[in-house]
N, C-alpha and C positions, 0 to 999 in steps of 0.2 A: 415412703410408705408404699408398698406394693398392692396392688388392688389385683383379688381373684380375676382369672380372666375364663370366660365360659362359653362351651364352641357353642355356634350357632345354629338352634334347632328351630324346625320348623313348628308352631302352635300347634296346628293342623296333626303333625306326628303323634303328639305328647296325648290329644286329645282322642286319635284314633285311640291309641293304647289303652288308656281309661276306659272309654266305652267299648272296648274287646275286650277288656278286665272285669267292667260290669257285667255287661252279657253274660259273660261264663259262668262268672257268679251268681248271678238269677237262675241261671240252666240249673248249677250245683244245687242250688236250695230248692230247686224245684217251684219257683216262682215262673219262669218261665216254661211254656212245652216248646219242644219240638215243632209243633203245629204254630207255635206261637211266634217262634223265629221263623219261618217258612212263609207265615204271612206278612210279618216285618221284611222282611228278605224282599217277596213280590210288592209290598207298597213303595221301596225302595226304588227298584227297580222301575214301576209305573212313574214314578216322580223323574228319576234320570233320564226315560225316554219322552217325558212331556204328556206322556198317557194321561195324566192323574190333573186334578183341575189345580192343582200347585205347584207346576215342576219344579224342580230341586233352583235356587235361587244362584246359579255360579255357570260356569263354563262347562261346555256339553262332555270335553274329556275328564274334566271333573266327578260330576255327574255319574259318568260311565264307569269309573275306578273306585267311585262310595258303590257301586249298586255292584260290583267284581266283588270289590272285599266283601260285602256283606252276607253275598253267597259263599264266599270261603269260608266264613268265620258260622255260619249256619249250616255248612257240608262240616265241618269239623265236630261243630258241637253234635250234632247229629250221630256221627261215629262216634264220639266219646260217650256219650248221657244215654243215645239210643232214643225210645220215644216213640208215642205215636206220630205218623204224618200228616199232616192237615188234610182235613177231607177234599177230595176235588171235586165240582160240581160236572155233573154228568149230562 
């Protein structure tokens, strides 16, 4: 009896993809703004840098490549959906 064999993917990948799947889809319904990824985006980012009173719990190049993607994937939805930008404080 031959047993499927299945290459080996990282959790971490499968899991990025679903919540890039989600997001997009909150963007699409309009559940999410623009302004609202933009500030996911920077809470992100304060957490990777240790800025934020709970830095992101893993390894600092870690850290640095969730808080990359996450501006990718917020620079992207941004040019697709359009949107306001989150207000900046002055």
């Amino acid at each position: 009896m031959a047993s499927a064999h299945q290459p080996a993917v990282d959790s971490g990948d499968e899991s990025l993809i679903i919540l890039q799947s989600l997001l997009c889809l909150l963007r699409e319904k309009n559940v999410l703004s623009r302004a609202d990824l933009e500030e996911l985006s920077r809470k992100v980012e304060l957490r990777a840098t240790g800025a934020a009173d709970g830095p992101l719990p893993c390894c600092p190049d870690t850290a640095l490549a969730a808080s990359q993607d996450m501006q990718r994937v917020t620079s992207y939805l941004g040019r697709l959906y359009g949107g306001k930008h989150a207000r900046t404080a002055s």
